[in-house]
Structures are given as C-alpha cells and as structure tokens.
Backbone as a printed PyTorch tensor [residue, N CA C, xyz], in Angstrom:
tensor([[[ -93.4350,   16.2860,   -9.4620],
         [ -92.9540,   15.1200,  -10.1650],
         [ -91.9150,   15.5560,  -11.1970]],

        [[ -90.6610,   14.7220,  -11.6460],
         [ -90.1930,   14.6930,  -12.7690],
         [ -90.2660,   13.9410,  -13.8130]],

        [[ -89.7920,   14.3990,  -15.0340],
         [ -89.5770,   13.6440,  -15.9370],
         [ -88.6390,   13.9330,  -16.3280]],

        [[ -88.4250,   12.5150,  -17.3700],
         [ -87.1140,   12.2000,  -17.8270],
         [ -87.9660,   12.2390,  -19.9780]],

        [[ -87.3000,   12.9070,  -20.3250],
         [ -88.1900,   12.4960,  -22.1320],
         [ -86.6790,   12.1490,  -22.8260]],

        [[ -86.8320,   10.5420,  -23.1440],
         [ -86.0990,    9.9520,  -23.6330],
         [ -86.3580,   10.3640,  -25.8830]],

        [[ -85.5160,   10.9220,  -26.3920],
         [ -85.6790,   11.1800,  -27.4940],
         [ -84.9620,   10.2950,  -28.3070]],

        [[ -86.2690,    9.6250,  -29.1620],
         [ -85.8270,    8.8240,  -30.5180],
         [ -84.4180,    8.1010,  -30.5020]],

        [[ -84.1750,    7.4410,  -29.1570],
         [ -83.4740,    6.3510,  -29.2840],
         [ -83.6020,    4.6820,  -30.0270]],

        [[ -83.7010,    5.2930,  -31.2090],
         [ -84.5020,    3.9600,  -32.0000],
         [ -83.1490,    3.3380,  -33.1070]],

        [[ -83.8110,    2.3500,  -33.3930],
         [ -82.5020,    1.5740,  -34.7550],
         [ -82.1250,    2.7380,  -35.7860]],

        [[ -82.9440,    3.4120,  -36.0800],
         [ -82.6450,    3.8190,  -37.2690],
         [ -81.6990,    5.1480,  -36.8800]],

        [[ -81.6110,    5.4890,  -35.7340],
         [ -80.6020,    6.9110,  -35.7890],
         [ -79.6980,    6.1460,  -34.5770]],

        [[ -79.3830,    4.9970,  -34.2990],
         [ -78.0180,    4.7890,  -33.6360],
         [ -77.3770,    3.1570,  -34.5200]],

        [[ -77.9200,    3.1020,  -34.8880],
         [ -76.9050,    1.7470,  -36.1750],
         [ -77.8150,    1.5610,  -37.3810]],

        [[ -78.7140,    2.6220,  -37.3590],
         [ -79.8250,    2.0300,  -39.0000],
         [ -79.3150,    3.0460,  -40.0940]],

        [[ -80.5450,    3.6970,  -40.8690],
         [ -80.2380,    4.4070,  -41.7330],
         [ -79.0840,    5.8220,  -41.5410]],

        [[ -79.9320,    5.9110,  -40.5260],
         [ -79.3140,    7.6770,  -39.9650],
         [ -78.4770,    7.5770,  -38.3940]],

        [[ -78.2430,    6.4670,  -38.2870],
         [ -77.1240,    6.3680,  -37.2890],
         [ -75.7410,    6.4260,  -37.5880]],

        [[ -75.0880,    6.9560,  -36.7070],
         [ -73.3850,    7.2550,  -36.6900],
         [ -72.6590,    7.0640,  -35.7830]],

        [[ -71.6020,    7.1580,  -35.1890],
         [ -70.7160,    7.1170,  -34.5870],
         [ -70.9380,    7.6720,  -32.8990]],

        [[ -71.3810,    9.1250,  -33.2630],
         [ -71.7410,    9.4140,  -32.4500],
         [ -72.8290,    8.8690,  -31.5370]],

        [[ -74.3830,    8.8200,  -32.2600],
         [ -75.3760,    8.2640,  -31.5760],
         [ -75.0640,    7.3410,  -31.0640]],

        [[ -74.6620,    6.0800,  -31.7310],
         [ -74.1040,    4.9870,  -31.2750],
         [ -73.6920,    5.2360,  -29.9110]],

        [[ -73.0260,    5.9810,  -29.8790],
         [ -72.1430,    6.1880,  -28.4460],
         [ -72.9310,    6.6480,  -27.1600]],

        [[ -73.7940,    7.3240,  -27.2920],
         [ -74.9210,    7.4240,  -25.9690],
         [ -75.3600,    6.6980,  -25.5680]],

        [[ -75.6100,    5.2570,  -26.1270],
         [ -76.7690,    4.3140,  -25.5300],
         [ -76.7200,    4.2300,  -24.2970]],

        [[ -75.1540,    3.5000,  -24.1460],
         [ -75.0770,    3.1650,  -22.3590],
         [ -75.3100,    4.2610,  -21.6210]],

        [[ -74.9910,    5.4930,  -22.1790],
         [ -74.9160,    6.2730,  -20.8760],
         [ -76.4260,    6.8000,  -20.8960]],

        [[ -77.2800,    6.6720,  -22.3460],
         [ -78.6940,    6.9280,  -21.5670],
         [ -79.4930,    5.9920,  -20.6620]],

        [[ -79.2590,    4.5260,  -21.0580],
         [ -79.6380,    3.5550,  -20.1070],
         [ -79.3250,    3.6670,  -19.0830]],

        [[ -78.1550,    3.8970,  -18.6380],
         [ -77.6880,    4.4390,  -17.4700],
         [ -78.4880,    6.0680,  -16.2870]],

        [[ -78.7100,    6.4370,  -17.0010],
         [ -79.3360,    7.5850,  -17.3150],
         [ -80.9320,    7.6840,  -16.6660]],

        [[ -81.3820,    6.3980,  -17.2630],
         [ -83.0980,    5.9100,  -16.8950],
         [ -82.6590,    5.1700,  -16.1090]],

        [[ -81.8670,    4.2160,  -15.6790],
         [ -81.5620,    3.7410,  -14.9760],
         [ -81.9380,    4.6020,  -13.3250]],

        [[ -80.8280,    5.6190,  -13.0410],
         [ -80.7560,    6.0920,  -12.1720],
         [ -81.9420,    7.0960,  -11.9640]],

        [[ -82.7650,    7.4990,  -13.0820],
         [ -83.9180,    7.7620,  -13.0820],
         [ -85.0490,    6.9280,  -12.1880]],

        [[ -85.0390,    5.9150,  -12.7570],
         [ -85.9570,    5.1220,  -11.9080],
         [ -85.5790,    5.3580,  -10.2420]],

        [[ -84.0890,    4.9210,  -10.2340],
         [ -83.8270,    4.4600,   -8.6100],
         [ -84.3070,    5.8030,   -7.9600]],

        [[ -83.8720,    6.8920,   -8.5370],
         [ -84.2050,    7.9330,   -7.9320],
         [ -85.7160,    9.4380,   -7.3500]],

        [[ -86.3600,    8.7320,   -8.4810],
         [ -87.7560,    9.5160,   -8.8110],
         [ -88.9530,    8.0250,   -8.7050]],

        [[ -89.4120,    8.3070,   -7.6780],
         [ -90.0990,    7.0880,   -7.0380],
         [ -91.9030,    7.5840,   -7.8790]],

        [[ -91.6620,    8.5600,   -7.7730],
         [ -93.0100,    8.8520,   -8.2450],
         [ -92.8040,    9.7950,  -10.0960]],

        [[ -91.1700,    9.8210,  -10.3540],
         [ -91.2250,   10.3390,  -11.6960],
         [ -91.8630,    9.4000,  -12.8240]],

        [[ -91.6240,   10.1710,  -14.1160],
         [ -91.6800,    9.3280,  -14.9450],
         [ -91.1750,    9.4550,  -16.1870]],

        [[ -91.1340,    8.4920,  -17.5710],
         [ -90.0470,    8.5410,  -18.8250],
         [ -90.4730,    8.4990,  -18.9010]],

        [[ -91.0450,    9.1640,  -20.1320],
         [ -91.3850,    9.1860,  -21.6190],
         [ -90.6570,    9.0770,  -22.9610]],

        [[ -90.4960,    7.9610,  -23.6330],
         [ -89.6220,    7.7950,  -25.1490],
         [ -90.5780,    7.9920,  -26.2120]],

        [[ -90.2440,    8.8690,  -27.1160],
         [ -90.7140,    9.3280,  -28.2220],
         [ -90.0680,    8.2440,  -29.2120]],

        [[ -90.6830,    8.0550,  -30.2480],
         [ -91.1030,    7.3580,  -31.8020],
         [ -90.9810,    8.0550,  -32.6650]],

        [[ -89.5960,    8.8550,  -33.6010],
         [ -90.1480,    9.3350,  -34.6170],
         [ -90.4870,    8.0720,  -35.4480]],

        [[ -92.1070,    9.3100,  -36.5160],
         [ -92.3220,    7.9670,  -36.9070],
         [ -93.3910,    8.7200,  -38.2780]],

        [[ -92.6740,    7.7630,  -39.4360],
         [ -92.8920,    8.0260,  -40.5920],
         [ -93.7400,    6.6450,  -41.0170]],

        [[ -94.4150,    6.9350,  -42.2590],
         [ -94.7760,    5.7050,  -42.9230],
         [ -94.4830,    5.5830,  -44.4520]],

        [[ -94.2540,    4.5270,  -45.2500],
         [ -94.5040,    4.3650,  -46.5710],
         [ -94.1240,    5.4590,  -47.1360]],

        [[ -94.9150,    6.3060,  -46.9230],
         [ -95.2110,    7.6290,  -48.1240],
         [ -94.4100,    8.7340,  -47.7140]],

        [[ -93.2900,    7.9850,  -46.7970],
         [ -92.1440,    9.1880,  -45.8930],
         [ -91.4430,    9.8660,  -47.5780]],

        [[ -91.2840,    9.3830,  -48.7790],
         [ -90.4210,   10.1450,  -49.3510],
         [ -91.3610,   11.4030,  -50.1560]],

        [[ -92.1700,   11.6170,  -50.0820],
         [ -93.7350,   12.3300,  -50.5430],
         [ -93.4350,   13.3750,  -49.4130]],

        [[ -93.4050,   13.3980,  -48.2660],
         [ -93.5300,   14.2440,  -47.5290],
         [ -92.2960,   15.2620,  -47.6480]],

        [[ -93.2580,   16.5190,  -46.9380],
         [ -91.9390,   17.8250,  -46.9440],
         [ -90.4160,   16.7930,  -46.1670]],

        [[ -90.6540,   16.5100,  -44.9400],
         [ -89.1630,   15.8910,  -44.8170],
         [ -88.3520,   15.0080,  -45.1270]],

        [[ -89.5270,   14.2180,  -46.1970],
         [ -88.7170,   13.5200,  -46.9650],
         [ -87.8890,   14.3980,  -48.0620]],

        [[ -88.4620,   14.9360,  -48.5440],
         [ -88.1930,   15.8310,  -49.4140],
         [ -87.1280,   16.4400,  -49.3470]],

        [[ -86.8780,   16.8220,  -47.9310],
         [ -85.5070,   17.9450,  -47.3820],
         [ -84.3930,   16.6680,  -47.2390]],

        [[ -85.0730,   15.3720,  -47.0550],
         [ -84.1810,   14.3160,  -45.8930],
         [ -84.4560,   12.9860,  -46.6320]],

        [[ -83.7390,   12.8890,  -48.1310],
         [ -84.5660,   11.4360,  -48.6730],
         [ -84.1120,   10.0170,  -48.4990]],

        [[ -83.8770,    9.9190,  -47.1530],
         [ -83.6900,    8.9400,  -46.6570],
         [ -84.5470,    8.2000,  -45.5260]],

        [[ -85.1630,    7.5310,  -46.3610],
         [ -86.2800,    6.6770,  -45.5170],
         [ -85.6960,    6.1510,  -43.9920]],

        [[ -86.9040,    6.1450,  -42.7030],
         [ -85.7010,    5.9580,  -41.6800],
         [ -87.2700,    6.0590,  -40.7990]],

        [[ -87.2250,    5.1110,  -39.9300],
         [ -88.2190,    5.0250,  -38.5230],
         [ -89.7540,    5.0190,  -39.4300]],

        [[ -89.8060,    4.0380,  -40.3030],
         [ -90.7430,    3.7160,  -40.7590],
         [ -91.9520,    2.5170,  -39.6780]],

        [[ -92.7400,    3.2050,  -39.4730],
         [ -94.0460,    2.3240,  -38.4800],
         [ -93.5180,    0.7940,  -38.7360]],

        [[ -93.3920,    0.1300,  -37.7960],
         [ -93.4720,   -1.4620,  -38.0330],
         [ -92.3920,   -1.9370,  -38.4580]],

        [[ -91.2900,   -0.8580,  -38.6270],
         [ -90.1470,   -1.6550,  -39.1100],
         [ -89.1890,   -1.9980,  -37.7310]],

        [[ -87.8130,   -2.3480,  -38.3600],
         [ -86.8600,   -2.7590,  -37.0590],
         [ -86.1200,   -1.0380,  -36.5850]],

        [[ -85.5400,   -0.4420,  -37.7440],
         [ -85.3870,    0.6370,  -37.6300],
         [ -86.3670,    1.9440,  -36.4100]],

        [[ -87.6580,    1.2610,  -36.7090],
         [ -88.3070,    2.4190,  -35.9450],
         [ -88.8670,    1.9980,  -34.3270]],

        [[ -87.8220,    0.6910,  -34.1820],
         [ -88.1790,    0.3840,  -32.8400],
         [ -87.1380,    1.0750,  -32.1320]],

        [[ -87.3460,    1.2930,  -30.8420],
         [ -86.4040,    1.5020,  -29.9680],
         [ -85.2990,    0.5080,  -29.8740]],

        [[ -83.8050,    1.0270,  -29.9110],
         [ -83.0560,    0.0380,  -29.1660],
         [ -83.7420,   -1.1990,  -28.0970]],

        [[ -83.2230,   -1.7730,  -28.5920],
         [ -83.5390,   -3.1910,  -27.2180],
         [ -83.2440,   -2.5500,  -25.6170]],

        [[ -81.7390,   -1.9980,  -25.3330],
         [ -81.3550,   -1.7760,  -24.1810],
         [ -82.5650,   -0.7720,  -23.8540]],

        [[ -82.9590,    0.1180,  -24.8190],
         [ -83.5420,    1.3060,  -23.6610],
         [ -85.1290,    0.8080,  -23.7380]],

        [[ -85.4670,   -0.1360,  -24.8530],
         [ -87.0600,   -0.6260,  -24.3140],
         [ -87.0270,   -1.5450,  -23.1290]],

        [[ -85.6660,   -2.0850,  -22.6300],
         [ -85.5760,   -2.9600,  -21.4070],
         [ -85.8600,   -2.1460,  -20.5020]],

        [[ -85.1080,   -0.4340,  -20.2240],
         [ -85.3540,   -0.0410,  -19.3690],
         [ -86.2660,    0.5860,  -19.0960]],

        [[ -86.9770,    0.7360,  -20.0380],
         [ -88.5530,    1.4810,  -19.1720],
         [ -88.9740,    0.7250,  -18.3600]],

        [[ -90.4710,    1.3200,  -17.5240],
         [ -90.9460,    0.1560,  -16.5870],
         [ -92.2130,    0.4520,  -16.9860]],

        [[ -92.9750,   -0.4780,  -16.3190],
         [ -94.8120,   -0.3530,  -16.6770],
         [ -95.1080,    0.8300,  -16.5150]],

        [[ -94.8520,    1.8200,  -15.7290],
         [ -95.3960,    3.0790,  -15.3170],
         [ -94.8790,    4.4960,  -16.5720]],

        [[ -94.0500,    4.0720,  -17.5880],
         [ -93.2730,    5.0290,  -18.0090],
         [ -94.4590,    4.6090,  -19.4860]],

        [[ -93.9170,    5.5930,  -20.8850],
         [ -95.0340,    6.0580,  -21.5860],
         [ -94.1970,    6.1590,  -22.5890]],

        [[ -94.5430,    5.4290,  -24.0300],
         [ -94.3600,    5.6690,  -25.6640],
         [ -94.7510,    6.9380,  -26.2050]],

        [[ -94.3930,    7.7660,  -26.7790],
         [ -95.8100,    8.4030,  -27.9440],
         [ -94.7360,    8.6410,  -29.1230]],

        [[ -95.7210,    8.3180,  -30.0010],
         [ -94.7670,    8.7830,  -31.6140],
         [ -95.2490,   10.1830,  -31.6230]],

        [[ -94.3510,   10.2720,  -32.4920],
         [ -94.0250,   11.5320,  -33.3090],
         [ -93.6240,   11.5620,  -34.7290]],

        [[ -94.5230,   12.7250,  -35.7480],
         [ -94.6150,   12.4540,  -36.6200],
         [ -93.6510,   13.6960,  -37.3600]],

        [[ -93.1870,   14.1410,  -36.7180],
         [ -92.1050,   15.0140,  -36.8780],
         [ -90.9310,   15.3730,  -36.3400]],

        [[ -90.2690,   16.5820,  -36.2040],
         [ -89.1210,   16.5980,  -35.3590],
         [ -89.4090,   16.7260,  -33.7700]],

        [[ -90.5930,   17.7600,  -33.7220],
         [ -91.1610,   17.9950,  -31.9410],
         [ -92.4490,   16.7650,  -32.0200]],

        [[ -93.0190,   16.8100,  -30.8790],
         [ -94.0460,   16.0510,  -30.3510],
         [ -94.4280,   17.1070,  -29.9170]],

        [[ -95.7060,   17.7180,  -30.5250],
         [ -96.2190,   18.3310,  -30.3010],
         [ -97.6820,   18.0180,  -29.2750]],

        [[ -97.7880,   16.6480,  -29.0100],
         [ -98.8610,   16.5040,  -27.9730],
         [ -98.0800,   16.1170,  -26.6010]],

        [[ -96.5100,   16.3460,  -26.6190],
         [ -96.0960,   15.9100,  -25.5740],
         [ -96.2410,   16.6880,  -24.2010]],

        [[ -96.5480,   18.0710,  -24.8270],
         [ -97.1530,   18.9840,  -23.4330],
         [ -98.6980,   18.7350,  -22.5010]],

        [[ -99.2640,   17.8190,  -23.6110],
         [-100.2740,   17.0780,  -23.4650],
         [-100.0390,   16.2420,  -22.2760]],

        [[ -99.5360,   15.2060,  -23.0250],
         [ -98.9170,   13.8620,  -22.6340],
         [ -98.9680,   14.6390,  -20.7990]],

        [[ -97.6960,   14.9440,  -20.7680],
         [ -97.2000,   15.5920,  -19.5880],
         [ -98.2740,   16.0150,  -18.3720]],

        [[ -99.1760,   16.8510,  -19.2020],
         [ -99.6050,   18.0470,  -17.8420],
         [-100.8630,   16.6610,  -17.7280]],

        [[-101.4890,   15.5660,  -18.3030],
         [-102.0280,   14.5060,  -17.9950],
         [-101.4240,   13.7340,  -16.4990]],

        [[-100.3000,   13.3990,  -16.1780],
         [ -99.4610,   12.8040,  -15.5450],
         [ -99.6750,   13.6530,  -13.6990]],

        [[ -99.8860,   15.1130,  -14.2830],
         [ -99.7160,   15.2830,  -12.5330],
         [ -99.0320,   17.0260,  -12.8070]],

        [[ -98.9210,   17.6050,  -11.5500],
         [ -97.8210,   18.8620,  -11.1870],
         [ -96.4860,   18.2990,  -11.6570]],

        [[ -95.9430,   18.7450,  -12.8200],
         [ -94.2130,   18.6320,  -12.8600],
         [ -93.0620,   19.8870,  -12.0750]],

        [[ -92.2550,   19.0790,  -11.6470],
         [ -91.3500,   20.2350,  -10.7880],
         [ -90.0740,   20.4740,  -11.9220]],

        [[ -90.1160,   19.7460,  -12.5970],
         [ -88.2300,   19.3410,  -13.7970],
         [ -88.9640,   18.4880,  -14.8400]],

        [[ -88.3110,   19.0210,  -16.1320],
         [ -88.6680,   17.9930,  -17.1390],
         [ -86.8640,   17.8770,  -17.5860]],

        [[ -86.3440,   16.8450,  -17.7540],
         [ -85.0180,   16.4360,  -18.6850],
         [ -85.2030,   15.5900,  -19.9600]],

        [[ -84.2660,   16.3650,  -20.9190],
         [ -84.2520,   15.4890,  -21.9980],
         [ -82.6880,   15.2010,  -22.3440]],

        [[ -82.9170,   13.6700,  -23.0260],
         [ -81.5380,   13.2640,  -23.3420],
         [ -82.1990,   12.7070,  -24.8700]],

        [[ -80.9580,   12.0560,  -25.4430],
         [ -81.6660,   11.1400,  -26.5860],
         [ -80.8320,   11.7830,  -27.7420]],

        [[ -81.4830,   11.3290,  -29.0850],
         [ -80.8240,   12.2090,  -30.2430],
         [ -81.8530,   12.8580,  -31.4700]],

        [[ -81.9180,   13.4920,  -32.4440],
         [ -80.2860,   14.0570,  -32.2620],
         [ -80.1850,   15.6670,  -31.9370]],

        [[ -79.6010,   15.9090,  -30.7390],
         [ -79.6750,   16.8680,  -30.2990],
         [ -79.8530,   18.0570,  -31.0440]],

        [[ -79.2970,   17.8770,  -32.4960],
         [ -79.2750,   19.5830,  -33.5440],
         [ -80.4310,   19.5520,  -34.2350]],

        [[ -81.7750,   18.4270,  -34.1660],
         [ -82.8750,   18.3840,  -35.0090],
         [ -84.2940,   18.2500,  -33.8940]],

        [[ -84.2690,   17.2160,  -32.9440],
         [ -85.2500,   16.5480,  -32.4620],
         [ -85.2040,   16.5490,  -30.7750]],

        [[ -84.1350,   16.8760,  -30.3090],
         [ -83.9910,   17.1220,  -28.5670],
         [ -84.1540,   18.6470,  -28.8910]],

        [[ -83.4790,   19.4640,  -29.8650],
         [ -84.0270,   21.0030,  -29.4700],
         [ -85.3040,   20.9790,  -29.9960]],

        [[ -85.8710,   20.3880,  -30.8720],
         [ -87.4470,   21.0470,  -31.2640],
         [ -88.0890,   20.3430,  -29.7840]],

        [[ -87.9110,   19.5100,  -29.2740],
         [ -89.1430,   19.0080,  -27.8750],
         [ -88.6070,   19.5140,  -26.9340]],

        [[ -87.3840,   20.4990,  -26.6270],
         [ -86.8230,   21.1680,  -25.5370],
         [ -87.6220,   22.5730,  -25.9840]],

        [[ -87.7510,   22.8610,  -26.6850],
         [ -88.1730,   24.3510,  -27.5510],
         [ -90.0940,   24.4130,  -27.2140]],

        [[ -90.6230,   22.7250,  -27.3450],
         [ -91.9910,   23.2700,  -27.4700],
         [ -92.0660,   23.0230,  -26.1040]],

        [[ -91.2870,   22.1880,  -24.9560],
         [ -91.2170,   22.0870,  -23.5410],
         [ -90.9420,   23.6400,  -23.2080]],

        [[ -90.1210,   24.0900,  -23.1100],
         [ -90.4460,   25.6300,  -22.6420],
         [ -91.2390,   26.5350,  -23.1220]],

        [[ -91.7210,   26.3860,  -24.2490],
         [ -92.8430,   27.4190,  -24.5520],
         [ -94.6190,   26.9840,  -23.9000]],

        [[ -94.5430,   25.6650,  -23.7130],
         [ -95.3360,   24.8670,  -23.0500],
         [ -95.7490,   25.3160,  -21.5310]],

        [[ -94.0710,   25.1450,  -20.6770],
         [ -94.2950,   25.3130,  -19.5620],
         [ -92.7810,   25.8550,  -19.0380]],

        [[ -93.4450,   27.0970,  -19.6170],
         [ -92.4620,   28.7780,  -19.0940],
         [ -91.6310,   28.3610,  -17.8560]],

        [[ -92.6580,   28.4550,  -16.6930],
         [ -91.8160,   28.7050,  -14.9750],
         [ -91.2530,   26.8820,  -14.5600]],

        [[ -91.3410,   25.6820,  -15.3440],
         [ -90.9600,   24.3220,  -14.8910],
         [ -88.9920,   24.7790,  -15.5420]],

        [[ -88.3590,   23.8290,  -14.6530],
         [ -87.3770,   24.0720,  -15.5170],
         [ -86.9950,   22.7970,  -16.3510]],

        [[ -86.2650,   23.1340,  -17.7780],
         [ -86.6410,   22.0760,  -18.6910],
         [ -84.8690,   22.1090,  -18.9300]],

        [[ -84.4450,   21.1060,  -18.5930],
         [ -82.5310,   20.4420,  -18.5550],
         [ -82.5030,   19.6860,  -20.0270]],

        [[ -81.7140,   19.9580,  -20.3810],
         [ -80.8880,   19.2020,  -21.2600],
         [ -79.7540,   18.5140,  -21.1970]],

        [[ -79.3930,   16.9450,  -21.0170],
         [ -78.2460,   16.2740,  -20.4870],
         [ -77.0660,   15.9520,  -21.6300]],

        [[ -76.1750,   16.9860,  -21.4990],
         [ -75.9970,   16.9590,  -22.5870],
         [ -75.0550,   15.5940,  -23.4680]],

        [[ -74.3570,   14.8080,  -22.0010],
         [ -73.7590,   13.8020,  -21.9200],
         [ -74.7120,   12.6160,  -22.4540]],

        [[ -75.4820,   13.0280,  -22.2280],
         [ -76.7600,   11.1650,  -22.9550],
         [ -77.0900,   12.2670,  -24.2360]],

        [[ -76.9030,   12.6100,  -24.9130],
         [ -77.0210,   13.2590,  -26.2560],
         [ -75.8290,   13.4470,  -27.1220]],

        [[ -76.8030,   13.4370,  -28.6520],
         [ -75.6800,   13.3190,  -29.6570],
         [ -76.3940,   13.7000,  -30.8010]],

        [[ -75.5300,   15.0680,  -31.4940],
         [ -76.0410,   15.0410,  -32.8310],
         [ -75.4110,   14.5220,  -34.2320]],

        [[ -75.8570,   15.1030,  -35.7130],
         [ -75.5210,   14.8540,  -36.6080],
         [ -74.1060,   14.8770,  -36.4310]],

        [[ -73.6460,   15.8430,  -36.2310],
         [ -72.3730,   15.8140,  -35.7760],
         [ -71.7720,   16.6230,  -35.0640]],

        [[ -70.7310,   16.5280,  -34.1150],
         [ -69.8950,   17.2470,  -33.0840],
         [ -70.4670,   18.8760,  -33.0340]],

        [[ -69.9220,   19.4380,  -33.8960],
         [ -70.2150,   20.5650,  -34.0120],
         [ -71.8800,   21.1340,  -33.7350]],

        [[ -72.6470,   20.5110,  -34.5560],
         [ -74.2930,   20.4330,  -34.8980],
         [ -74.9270,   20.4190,  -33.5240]],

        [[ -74.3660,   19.3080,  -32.8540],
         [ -74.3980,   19.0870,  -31.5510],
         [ -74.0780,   20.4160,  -30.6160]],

        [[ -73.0660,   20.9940,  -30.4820],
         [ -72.7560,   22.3820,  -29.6230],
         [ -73.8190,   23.1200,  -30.1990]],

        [[ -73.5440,   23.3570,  -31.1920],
         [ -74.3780,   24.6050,  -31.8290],
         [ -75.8710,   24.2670,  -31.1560]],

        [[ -76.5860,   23.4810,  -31.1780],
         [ -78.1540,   22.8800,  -30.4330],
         [ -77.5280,   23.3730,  -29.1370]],

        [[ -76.5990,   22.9320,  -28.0480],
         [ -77.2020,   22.7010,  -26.9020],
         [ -76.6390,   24.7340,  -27.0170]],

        [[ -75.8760,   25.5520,  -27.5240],
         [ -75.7870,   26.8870,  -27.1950],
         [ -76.8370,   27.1500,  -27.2830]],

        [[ -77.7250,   27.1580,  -28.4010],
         [ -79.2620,   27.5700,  -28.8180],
         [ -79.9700,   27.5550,  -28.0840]],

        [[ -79.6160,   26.3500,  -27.1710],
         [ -80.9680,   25.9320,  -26.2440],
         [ -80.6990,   26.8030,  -24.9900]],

        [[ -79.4010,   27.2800,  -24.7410],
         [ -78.6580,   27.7190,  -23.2350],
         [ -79.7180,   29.6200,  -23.2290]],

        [[ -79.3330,   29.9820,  -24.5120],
         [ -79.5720,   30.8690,  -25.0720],
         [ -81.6210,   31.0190,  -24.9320]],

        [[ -82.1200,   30.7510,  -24.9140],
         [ -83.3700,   30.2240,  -24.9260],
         [ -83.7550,   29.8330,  -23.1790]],

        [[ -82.7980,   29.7420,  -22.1570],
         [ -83.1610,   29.7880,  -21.0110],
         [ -83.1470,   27.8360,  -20.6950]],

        [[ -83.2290,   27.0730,  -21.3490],
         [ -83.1840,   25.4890,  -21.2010],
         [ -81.2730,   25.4160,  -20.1740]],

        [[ -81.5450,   25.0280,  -19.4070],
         [ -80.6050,   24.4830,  -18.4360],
         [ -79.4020,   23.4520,  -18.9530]],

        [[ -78.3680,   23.6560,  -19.5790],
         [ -77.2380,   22.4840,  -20.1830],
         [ -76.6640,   21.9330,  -19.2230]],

        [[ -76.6070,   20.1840,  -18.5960],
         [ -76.0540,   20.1210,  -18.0180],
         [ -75.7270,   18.6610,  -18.3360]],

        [[ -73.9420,   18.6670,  -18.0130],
         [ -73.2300,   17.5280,  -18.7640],
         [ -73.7000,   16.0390,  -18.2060]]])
C-alpha cells in the first residue's frame, strides 16, 4: 500500500497567522496531488496532520521560540483549508500534532497494513515536512519515504532548498 501524508495544510500557515506567499501557492497543486492520489492508489491512503496548539500555546517552549499564536484547537486557523478537507475521502485519516513531527504517525501507519511508499507534501517544508520525513525514515528504514517537492513550501525560498537538501542527504527521495 501507499501513502500520501498531507502536512499541515491548515488556515493558519497558508492565509492565517503564519501564512505567506509561498504556502499560499501549493494549495492547488496539493489538491491536485490527492486528487490523483485517490484515482490512482485504489487501496492507498492520506493522512493530513493538525498542527495543533491550545490556549496556553504562548507558555510553551514553541511558543516561546515562535510567539505567534497559530493552529489553535477549534479555531478557523487550525482547520484545514476547505479545498484539501474536500479532498479527502471516508477512507483517508486526521491526526493532530502537537508539535513539529507526529510522532504517533509511525503508529498511525504500520495500523493501516504492509506500506510499499510513503509521500509527503504540505508545509512547511524547513520545519514540519522534514521533522515527519525524518521520524518516517527512522521509523521505517527499507520503505521508501518521497518528498514532493512541487506540493511544498517553506518559510521561505531558500529555507525551503535547504530542507529538501537535508532530506536528499538523509536518503528521503526529492522529487519535483
């Protein structure tokens, strides 16, 4: 089976607090993205991650580093875009995350079945696609784990290369 792990495509990092120019600019092509996912992986499946803070986000160490409140539980910010909660389907899977990786997502995963490919797209590639690409290969060594780098976007241009070299470097598969 494959998967597709859709990363923190939510309000708050493509037009909310911590959205930019860039993020903004992936949507279509990740919808697009799950899109052809679906048509193509009859038995795959998506997974979209939630970062997800509460209330007491400016108390915490990343608030601390990052004091800008952002994907707070229950807000509009910490929902997914509209377009990409359209495109999931009944069979595909939420989980928050309360940090930069999802650390139960190796969980999540080896629940689901034998994986042959895991891909990640989403943002932002220099914080939150390399920490769940990072605990995906230390997770599961011999699967191979892609990074698209075209449905991704970081803080910025640069931030962005620098992640997907890191990740090339690290054995994760870059592909546009």
């Amino acid at each position: 089976m494959k998967i597709l792990v859709v990363i923190d495509m939510q309000n708050d990092f493509l037009t909310g607090a911590l959205g930019n120019a860039e993020t903004a600019s992936v949507v279509d092509k990740v919808v697009e993205k799950m899109k052809d996912f679906h048509a193509a992986e009859m038995d795959g499946r998506i997974i979209a991650t939630l970062d997800t803070h509460y209330e007491n986000y400016l108390s915490t160490q990343e608030g601390k580093n990052l004091p800008i409140p952002h994907c707070i539980k229950g807000t509009h910010g910490w929902n997914l875009a509209d377009q990409i909660k359209s495109s999931l389907s009944e069979n595909d899977v939420t989980i928050n995350k309360k940090t930069f990786g999802a650390i139960d997502l190796p969980d999540v995963i080896r629940k689901m079945g034998e994986v042959d490919e895991i891909s990640l797209i989403g943002v932002c590639t220099d914080i939150c696609v390399i920490s769940n690409a990072m605990i995906l290969k230390a997770a599961f060594p011999e699967v191979p784990i892609k990074v698209i780098s075209s449905c991704c976007a970081g803080v910025t241009p640069e931030s962005h290369e620098n992640a997907l070299n890191a990740m090339r470097v690290c054995q994760i598969t870059i592909e546009e």
